[in-house]
C-alpha positions as CSV (number, residue, x, y, z in Angstrom):
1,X,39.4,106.0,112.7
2,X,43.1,106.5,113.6
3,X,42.7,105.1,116.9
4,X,41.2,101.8,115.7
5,X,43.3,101.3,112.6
6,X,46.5,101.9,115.2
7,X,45.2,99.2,117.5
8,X,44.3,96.7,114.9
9,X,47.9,97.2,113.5
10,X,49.2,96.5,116.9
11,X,47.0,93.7,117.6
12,X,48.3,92.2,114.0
13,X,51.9,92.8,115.1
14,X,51.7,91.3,118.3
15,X,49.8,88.2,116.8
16,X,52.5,87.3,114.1
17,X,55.2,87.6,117.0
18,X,53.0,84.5,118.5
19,X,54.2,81.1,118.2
20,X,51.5,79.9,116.6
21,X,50.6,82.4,114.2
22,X,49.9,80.7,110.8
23,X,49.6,81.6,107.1
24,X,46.6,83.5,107.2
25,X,48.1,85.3,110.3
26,X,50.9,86.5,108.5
27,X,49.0,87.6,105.0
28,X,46.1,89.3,107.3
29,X,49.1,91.4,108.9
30,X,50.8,92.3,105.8
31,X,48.0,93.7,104.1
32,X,47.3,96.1,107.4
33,X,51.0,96.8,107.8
34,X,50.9,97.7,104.6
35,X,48.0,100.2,104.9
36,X,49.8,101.9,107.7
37,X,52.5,102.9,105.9
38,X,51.0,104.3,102.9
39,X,48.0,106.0,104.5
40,X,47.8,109.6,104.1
41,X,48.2,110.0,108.3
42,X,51.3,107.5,108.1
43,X,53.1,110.0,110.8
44,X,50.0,110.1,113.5
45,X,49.5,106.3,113.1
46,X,53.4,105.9,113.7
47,X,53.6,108.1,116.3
48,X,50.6,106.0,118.2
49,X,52.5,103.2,117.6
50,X,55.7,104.3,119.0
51,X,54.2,104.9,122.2
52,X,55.7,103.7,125.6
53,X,52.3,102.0,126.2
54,X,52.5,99.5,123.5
55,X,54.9,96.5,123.6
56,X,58.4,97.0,122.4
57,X,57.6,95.4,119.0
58,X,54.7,97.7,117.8
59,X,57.1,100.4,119.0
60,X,59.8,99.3,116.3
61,X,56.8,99.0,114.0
62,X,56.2,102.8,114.6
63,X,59.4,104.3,114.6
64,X,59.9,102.1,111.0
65,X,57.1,103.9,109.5
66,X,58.1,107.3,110.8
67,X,61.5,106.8,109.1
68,X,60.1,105.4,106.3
69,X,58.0,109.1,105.8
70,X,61.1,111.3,106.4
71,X,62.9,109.4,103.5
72,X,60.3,109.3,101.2
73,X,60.7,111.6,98.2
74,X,58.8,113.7,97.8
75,X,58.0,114.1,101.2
76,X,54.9,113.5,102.7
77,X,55.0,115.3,106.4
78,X,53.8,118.3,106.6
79,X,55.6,121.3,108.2
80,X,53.8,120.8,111.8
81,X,54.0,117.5,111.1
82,X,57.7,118.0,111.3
83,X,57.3,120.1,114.0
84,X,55.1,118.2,116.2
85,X,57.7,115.4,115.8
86,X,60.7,116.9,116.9
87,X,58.8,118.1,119.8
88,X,57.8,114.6,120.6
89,X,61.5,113.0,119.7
90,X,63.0,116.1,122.6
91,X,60.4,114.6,125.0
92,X,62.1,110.9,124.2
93,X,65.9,111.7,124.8
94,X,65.5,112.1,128.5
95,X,62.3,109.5,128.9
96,X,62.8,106.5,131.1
97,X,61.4,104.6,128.6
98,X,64.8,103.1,127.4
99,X,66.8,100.3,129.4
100,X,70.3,99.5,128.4
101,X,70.6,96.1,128.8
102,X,68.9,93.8,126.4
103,X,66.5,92.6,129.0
104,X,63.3,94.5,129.6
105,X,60.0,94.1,131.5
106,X,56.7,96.2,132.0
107,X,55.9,99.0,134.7
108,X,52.5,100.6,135.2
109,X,51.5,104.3,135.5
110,X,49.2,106.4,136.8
111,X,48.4,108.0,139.8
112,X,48.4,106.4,143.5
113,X,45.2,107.6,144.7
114,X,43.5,105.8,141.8
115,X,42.0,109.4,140.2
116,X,43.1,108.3,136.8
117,X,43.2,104.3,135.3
118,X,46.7,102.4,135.8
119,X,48.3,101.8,132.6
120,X,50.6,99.2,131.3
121,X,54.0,101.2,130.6
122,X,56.7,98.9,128.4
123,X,60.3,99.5,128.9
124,X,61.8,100.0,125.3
125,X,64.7,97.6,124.9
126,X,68.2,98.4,122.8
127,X,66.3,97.1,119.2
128,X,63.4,100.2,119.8
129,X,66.4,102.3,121.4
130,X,68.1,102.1,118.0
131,X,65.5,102.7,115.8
132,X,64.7,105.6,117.7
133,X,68.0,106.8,117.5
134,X,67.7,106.6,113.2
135,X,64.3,108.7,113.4
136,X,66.0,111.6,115.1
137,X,69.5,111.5,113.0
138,X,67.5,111.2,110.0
139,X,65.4,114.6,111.1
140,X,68.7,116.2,112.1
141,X,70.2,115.2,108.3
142,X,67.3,117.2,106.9
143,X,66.9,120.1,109.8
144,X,69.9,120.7,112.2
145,X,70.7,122.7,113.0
146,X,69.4,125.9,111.4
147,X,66.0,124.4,112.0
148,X,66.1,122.5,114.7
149,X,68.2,124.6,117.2
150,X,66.9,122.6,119.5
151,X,68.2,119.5,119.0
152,X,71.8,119.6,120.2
153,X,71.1,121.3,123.9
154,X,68.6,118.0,124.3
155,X,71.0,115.7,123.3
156,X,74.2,117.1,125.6
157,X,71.5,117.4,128.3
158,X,70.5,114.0,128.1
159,X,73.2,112.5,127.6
160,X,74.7,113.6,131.3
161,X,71.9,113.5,133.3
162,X,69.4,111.1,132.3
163,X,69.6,107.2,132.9
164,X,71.6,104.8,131.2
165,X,69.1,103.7,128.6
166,X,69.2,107.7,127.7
167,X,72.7,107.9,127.7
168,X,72.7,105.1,125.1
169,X,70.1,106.8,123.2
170,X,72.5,110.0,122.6
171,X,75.5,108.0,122.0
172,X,73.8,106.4,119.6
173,X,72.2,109.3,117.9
174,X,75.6,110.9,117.6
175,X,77.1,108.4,115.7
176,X,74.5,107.8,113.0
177,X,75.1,111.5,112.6
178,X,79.1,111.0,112.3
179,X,78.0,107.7,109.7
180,X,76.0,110.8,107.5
181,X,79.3,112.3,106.6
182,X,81.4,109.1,105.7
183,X,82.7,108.9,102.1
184,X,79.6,106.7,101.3
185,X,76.8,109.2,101.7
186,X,75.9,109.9,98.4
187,X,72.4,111.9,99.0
188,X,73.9,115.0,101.0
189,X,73.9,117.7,98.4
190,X,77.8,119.8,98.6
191,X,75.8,122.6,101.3
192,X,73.9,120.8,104.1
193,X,77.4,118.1,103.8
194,X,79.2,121.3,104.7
195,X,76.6,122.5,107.2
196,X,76.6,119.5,109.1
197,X,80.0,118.8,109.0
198,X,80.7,122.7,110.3
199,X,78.2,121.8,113.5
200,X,79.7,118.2,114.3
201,X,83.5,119.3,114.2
202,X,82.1,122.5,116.4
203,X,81.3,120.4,119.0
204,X,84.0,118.6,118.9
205,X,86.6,121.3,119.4
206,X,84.6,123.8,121.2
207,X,84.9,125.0,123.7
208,X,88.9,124.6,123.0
209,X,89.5,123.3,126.9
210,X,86.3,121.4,127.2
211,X,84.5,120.3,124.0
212,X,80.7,119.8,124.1
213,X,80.4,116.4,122.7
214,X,83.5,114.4,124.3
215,X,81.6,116.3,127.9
216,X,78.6,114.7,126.7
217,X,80.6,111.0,126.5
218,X,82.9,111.5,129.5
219,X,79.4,111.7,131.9
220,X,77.5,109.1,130.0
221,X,80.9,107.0,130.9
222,X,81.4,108.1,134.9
223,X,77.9,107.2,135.5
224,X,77.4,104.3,133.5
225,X,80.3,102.7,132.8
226,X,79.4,99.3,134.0
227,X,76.7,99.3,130.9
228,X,78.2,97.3,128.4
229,X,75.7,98.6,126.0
230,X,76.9,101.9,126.7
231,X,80.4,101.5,126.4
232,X,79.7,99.6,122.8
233,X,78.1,103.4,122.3
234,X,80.7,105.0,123.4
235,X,82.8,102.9,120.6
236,X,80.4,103.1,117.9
237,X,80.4,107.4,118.1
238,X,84.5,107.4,118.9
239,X,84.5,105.2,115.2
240,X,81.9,107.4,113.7
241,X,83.9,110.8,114.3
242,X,86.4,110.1,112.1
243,X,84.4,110.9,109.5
244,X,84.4,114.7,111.5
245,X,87.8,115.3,112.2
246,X,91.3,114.1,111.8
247,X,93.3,111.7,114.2
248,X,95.2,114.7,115.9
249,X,91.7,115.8,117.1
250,X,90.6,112.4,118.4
251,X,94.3,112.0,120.0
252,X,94.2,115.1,121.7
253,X,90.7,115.1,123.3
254,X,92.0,111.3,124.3
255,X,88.9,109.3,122.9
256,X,91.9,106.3,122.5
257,X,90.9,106.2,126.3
258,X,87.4,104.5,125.0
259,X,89.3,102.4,122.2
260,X,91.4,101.0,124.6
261,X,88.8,99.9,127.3
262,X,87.3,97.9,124.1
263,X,90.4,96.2,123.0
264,X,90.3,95.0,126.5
265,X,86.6,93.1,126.3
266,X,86.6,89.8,124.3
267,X,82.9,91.0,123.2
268,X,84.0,94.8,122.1
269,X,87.3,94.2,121.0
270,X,85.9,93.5,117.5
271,X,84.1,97.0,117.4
272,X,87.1,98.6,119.2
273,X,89.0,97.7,116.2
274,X,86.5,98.5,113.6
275,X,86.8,102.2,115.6
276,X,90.8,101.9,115.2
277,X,90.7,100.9,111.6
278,X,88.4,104.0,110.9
279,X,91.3,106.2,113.0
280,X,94.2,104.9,111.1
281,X,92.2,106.2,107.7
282,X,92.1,109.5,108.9
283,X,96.2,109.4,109.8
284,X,96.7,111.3,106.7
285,X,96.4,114.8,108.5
286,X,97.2,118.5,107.4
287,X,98.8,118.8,110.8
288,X,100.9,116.4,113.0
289,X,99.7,114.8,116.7
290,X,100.9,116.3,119.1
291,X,104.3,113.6,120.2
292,X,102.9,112.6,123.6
293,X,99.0,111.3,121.8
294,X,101.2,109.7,118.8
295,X,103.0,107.5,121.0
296,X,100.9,106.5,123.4
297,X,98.5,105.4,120.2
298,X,101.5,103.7,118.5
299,X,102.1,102.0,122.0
300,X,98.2,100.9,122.3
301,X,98.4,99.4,118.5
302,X,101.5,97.8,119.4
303,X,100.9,95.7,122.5
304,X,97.3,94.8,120.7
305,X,99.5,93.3,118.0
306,X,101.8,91.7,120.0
307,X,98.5,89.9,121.8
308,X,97.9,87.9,118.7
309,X,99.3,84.5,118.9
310,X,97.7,81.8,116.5
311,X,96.1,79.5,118.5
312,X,94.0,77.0,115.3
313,X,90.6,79.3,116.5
314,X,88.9,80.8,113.3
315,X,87.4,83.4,114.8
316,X,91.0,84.3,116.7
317,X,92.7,83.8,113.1
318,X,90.2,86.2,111.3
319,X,90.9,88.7,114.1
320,X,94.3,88.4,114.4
321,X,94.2,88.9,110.4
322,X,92.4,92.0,111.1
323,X,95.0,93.7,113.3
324,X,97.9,92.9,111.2
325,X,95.8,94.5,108.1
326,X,95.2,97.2,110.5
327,X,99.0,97.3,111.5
328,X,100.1,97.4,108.2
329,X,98.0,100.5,107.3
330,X,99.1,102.6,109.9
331,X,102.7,102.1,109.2
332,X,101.6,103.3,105.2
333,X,99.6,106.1,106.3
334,X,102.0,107.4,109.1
335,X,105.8,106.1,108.2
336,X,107.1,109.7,107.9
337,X,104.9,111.0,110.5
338,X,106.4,108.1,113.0
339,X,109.9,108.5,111.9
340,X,109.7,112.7,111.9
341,X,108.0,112.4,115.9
342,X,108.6,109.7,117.8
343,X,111.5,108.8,119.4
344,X,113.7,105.5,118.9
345,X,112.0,103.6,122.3
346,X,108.4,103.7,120.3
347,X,109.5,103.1,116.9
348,X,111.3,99.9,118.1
349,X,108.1,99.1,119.7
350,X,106.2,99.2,116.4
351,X,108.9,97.3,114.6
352,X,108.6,94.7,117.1
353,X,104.9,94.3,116.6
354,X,106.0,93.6,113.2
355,X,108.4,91.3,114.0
356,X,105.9,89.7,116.4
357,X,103.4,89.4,113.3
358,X,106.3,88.1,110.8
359,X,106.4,85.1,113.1
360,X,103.0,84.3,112.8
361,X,102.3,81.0,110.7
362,X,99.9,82.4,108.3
363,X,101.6,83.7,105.1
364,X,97.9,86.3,105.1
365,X,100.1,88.0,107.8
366,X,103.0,87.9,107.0
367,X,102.7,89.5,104.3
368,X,101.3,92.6,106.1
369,X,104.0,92.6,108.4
370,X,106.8,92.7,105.6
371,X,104.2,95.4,103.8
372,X,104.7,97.5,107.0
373,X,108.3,96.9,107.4
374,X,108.6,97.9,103.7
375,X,106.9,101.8,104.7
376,X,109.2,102.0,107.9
377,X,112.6,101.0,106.5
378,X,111.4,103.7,103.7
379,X,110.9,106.2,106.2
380,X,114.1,105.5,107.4
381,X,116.1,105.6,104.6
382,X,114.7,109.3,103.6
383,X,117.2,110.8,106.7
384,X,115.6,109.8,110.2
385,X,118.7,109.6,112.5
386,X,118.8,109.8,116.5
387,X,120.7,111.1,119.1
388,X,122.7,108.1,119.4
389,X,123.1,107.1,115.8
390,X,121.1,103.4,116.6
391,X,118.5,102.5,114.2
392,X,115.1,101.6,115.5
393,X,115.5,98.2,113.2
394,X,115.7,95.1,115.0
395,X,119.1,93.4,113.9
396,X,119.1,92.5,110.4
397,X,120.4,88.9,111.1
398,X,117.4,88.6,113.5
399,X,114.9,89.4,110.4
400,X,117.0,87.3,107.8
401,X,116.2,84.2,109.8
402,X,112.6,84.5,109.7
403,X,112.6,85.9,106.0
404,X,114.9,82.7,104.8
405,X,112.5,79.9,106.3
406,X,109.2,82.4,105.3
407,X,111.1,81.9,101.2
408,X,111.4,78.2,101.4
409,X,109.3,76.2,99.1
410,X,107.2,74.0,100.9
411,X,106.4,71.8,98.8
412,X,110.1,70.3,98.1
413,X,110.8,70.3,101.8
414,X,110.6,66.2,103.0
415,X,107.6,64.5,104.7
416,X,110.0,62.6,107.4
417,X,112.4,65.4,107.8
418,X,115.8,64.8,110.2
419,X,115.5,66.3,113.8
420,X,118.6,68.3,113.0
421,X,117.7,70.0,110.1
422,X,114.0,70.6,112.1
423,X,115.5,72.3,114.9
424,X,118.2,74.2,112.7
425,X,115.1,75.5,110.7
426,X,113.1,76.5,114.1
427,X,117.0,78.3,115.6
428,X,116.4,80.6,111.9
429,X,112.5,81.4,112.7
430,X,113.3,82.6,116.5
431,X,110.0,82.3,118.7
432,X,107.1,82.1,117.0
433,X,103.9,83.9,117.5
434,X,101.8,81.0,118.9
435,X,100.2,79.6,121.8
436,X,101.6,76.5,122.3
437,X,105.6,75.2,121.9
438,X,106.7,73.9,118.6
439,X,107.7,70.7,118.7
440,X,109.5,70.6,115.1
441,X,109.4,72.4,112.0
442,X,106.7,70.3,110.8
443,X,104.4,71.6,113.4
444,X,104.9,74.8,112.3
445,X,104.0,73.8,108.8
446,X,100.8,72.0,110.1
447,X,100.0,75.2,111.7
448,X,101.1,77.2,108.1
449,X,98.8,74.9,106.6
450,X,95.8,74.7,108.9
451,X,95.7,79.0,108.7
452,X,95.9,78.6,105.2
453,X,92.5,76.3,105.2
454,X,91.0,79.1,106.7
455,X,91.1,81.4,103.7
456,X,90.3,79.2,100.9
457,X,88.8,76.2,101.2
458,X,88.6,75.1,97.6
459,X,91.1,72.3,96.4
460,X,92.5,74.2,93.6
461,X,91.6,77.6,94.2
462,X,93.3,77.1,97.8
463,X,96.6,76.1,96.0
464,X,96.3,79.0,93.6
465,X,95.7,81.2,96.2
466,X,98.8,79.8,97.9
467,X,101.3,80.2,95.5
468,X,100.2,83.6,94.4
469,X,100.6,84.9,98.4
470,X,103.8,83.0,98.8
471,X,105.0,84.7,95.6
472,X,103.7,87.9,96.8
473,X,105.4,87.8,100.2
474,X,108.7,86.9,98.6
475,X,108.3,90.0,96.1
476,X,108.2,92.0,99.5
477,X,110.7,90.4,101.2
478,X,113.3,91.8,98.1
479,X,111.6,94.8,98.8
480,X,112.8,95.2,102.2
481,X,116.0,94.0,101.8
482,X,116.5,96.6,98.8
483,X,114.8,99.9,101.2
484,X,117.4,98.5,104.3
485,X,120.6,97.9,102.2
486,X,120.0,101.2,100.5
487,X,119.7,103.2,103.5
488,X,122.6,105.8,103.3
489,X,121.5,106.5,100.0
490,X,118.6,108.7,100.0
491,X,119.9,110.0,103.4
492,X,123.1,111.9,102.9
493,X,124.0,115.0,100.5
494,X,124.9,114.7,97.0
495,X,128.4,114.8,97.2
496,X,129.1,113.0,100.4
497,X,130.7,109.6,100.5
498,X,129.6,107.7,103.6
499,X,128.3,104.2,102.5
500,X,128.7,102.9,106.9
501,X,124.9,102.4,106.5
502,X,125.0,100.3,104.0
503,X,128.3,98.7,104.7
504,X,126.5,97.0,107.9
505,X,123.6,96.3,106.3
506,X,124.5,94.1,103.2
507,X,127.9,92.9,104.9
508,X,125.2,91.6,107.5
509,X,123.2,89.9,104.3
510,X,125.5,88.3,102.5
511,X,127.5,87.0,105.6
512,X,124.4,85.8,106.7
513,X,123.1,84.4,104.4
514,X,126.7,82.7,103.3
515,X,126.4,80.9,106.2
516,X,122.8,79.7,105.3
517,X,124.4,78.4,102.1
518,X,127.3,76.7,103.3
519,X,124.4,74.8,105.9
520,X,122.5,73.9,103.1
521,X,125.0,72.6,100.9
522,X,126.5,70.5,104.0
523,X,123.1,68.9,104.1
524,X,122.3,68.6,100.7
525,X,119.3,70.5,101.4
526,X,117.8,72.0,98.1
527,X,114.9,74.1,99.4
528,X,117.1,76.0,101.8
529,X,119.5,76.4,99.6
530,X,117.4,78.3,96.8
531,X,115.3,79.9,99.6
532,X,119.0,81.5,100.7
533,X,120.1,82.3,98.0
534,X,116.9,84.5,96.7
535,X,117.9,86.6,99.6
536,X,120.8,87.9,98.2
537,X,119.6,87.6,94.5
538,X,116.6,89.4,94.3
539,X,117.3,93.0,95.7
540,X,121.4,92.7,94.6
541,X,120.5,94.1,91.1
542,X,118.7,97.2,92.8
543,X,121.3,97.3,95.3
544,X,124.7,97.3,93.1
545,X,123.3,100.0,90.6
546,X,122.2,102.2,93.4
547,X,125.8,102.0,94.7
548,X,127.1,102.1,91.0
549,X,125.6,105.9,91.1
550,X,127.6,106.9,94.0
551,X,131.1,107.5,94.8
552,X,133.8,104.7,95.0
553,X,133.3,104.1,98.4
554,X,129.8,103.2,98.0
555,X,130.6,100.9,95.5
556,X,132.9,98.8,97.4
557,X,130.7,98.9,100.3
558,X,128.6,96.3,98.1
559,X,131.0,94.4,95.5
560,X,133.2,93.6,98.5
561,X,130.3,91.5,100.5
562,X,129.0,90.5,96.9
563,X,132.1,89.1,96.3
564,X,132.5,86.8,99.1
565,X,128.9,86.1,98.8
566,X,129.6,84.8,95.2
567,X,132.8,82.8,96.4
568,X,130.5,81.3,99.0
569,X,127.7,80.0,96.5
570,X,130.5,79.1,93.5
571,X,132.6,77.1,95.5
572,X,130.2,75.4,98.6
573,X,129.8,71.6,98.1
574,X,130.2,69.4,95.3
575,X,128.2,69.0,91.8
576,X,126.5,65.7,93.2
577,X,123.3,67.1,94.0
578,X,121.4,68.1,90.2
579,X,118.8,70.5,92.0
580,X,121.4,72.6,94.0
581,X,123.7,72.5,91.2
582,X,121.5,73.7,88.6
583,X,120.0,76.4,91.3
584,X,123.9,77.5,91.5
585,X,124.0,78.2,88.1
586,X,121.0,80.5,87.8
587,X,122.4,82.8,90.3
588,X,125.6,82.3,88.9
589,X,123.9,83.6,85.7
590,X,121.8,86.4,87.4
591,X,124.5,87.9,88.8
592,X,126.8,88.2,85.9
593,X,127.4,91.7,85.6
594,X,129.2,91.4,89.0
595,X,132.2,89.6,87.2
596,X,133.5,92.9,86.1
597,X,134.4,93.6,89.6
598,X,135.9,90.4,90.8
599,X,139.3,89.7,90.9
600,X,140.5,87.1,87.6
601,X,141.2,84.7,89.7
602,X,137.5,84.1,91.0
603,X,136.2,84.7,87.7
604,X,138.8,81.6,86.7
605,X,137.4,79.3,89.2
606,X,133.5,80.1,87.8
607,X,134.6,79.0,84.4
608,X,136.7,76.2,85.0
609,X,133.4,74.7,87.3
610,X,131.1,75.5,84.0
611,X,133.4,73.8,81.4
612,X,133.8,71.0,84.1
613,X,129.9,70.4,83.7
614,X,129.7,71.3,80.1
615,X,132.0,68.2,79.4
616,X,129.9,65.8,81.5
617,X,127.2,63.6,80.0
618,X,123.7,65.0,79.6
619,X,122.1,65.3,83.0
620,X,118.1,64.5,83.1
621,X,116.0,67.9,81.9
622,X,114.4,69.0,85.2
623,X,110.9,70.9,85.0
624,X,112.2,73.5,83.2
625,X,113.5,71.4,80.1
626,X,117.1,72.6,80.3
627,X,119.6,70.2,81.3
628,X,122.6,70.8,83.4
629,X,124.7,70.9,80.6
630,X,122.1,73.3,79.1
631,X,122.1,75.2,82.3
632,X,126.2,75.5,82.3
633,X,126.5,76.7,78.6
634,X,124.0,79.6,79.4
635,X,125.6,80.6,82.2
636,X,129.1,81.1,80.3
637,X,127.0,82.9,77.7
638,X,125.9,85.4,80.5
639,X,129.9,85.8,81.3
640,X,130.9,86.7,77.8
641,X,128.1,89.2,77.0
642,X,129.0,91.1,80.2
643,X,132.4,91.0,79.8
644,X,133.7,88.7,81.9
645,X,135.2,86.6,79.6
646,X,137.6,89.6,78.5
């Protein structure tokens, strides 16, 4: 009875994979489909099904209704049920049943002479391979390894000697086991998660000069390499362990080897990231890598970002957005780590990479790369030095370029704008991460734009999402700025005044950034000049009472530069322009408890400049609803209540 309802299940599956099966086709094999899988014998008819004898697609069939038994609760194999089938799945491992490749053909068997019938033998392509592959990790969730010893010998064994398709099988085995442990699995009761995890991470690290399991994936490599199936294996188990063990372990045992090779493959580079991402999860170790792993990793992640140049593909941009994500995170997971083992030659290299990613014209990344810059400048400022006393920081003036144009608002910039002012913009981005040569600014705000279409494409939800990014990025640019000007802080004992840290570092700002303002004013340019002078703005409040806790020295280190910085803004240009006048007096405003540390003289000039636009006529409200006037008389109230006035 068996027999015939197997072959009339086979027969059905075969007839609905025909081109012109119909309706009736389709119910008539539902309804025996559906008596397969709850008939008392469900595990002999699967195992008929599963045969090498039958065409691949009554062999998926099978190995679905095995699975489908082992995860039914309560369970309905019996104990030599079990045991005849891990018998049977052994026997499988090393069969050359299984072909790599996705193509696959038929073979006969039997014997020459003719004593016994030929028989049709179907080669079992990847789709069967897989499903194969979830039978026995599903058995090994519930049994192995106290009761199926068995199991892992087969599996090394196999996965060494045996062909290709074999090798595949193993690999693939190995990492559904690895996917059992991950934080998801939510049916592993506290014990068998703890006995499974002890025999994974035991073949892993033992033996201590030769594990069992990266043997196991070095021979399936050397004799198989050239199988691209394999090698997308060989990825799929290297992502899957770090749900074993920590990244030290997968550094030292140099499974980055395999990552790498996929980062090379346009088709695997996806996965080989997916495997990366996984890795930089598990960054958070109880022990350090080993120096030599850590920075040829960080070396690996860096040239992969600096690869990623926006070129208007989707598919390129979604990738590229997946790196800098991935970037990002492993500059939040491992800043200390970095900063406390590597030397300055690879940290440089990763803050290039961020650099790289900063110049990219989608705001998605960007924001990631001043995210990451955010956890290494913090790093930094909690007492990394080296032997030389040079930071591993690109120059500050080199990342105020880029950060200035990334904080202009778009949106008030002109439609027809001059070629000078285009190419002065492009001189402050520095060479951005794209494939072809800018033109003009406005080519790099077609190519802002066109990124940005990618993301959202609704009308107002895309300019929502827009301003809420753009708002977000310049919330971390402040945040830099604050972790790099405040560097000598943190760094340096108690009672020690040496502010040279932060001397260069907001000298470098607010000289910088002068300059910007003096441009802008020159040109009457209002977006740069408010983008220029947020730079200062934003993270001078954090900076100044930082410095205001520290010794004398400190304190000058910042009111000094703020100073001139203020002298810059107060006295650049003329009161012609509304916009940039009224954008003067906000900072002019923000910054009022700086007065207190300016000479009189300075102080003098601010007021005479407010009363001077106090007594002009009433200026047009702007979007705000506070006139210039308005603006002027708030400003001087700012001075008074801080003292200035005095």
């Amino acid at each position: 009875e068996l027999g015939t309802i197997a072959e009339a299940a086979a027969t059905a599956i075969c007839a609905i994979y025909s081109p012109t099966a119909g309706a009736a086709c389709y119910s008539e094999a539902h309804d025996l489909l559906k008596k397969v899988q709850t008939h008392p014998a469900a595990h002999r008819l699967a195992l008929m099904l599963a045969d090498e004898h039958k065409p691949p697609e009554v062999q998926h069939f099978g190995f679905q209704v095995l699975l489908a038994a082992l995860r039914a609760r309560p369970s309905t194999i019996h104990a030599h049920e079990r045991a005849e089938t891990k018998a049977w799945l052994i026997g499988l491992l090393a069969s050359d049943r299984w072909v790599c490749n996705a193509t696959h053909g038929t073979k006969f068997g039997g014997t020459p002479d003719g004593d016994a019938p030929m028989r049709r033998v179907f080669n079992s392509p990847p789709y069967v391979r897989s499903k194969c592959a979830e039978v026995v990790a599903e058995l090994a969730r519930l049994d192995w390894p106290e009761e199926w010893p068995e199991l892992k010998p087969a599996l090394l064994h196999a996965g060494g000697t045996a062909g290709a398709g074999s090798a595949a099988l193993v690999l693939r085995v190995w990492s559904h086991l690895g996917d059992v442990l991950s934080e998801d699995a939510k049916d592993l009761t506290i014990q068998r998660r703890r006995d499974l995890t002890a025999a994974l991470v035991e073949i892993v690290q033992e033996p201590a000069g030769s594990p069992e399991l990266i043997q196991c994936i070095q021979q399936a490599l050397r004799q198989h390499g050239s199988e691209r199936q394999l090698v997308r294996e060989a990825l799929e188990v290297c992502r899957a362990l770090a749900n074993v063990v920590y990244l030290p372990v997968l550094l030292k045992h140099s499974l980055d080897r395999i990552l790498h090779v996929g980062l090379e493959s346009e088709d695997l580079r996806e996965l080989a990231v997916s495997a990366l991402a996984e890795w930089i999860d598990r960054a958070v170790t109880p022990s350090n890598p080993a120096a030599h792993d850590l920075a040829r990793f960080t070396t690996m992640i860096a040239r992969l970002a600096r690869s990623c140049c926006f070129d208007n593909n989707q598919r390129n941009y979604a990738f590229h957005c997946q790196v800098a994500q991935l970037l990002a995170d492993f500059c939040s997971n491992s800043a200390g780590s970095l900063y406390f083992i590597l030397g300055r030659s690879e940290l440089s290299d990763l803050w290039g990479a961020l650099q790289h990613f900063l110049r990219y014209p989608a705001t998605t990344v960007q924001l990631d790369a001043v995210g990451g810059m955010c956890h290494l400048a913090k790093a930094e400022a909690s007492g990394w030095s080296s032997t030389d006393g040079a930071s591993p920081q690109p120059p500050l003036q080199d990342l105020l370029g880029t950060l200035f144009v990334h904080c202009i608002k778009v949106e008030v910039l002109p439609s027809d704008m001059l070629p000078e002012r285009s190419a002065w913009l492009l001189r402050c981005l520095g060479p951005a991460s794209v494939n072809e040569k800018l033109q003009g600014f406005p080519t790099w705000l077609q190519m802002t734009a066109f990124s940005q279409s990618f993301d959202v494409c609704d009308g107002v939800k895309y300019n929502e999402e827009r301003k809420q990014k753009w708002g977000c990025l310049k919330v971390k640019v402040a945040e830099l700025l604050v972790q790099i000007c405040c560097v000598a802080h943190s760094a340096r004992p108690k009672d020690d005044c040496n502010a040279q840290a932060t001397v260069g570092s907001f000298a470098t700002l607010c000289n910088y950034v002068g300059e910007l303002v003096l441009r802008a004013c020159a040109g009457d340019w209002v977006a740069e000049f408010d983008a220029a002078v947020m730079l200062v703005e934003r993270p001078w409040p954090s900076v100044l009472a930082s410095a205001e806790k520290q010794c004398k020295t400190d304190l000058d280190s910042v009111v000094q530069p703020s100073v001139c910085f203020l002298r810059h803004v107060a006295q650049s240009g003329s009161s012609s322009n509304i916009a940039i006048e009224h954008r003067r007096l906000e900072f002019l405003s923000h910054v009022a408890s700086l007065y207190k540390h300016c000479q009189p003289e300075l102080v003098g000039q601010v007021v005479q400049r407010l009363i001077s636009i106090i007594d002009k006529p009433p200026t047009p409200p702007r979007d705000s609803g506070i006139n210039l006037s308005q603006r002027a008389l708030d400003t001087l109230v700012s001075l008074g209540r801080c003292g200035a006035l005095q």
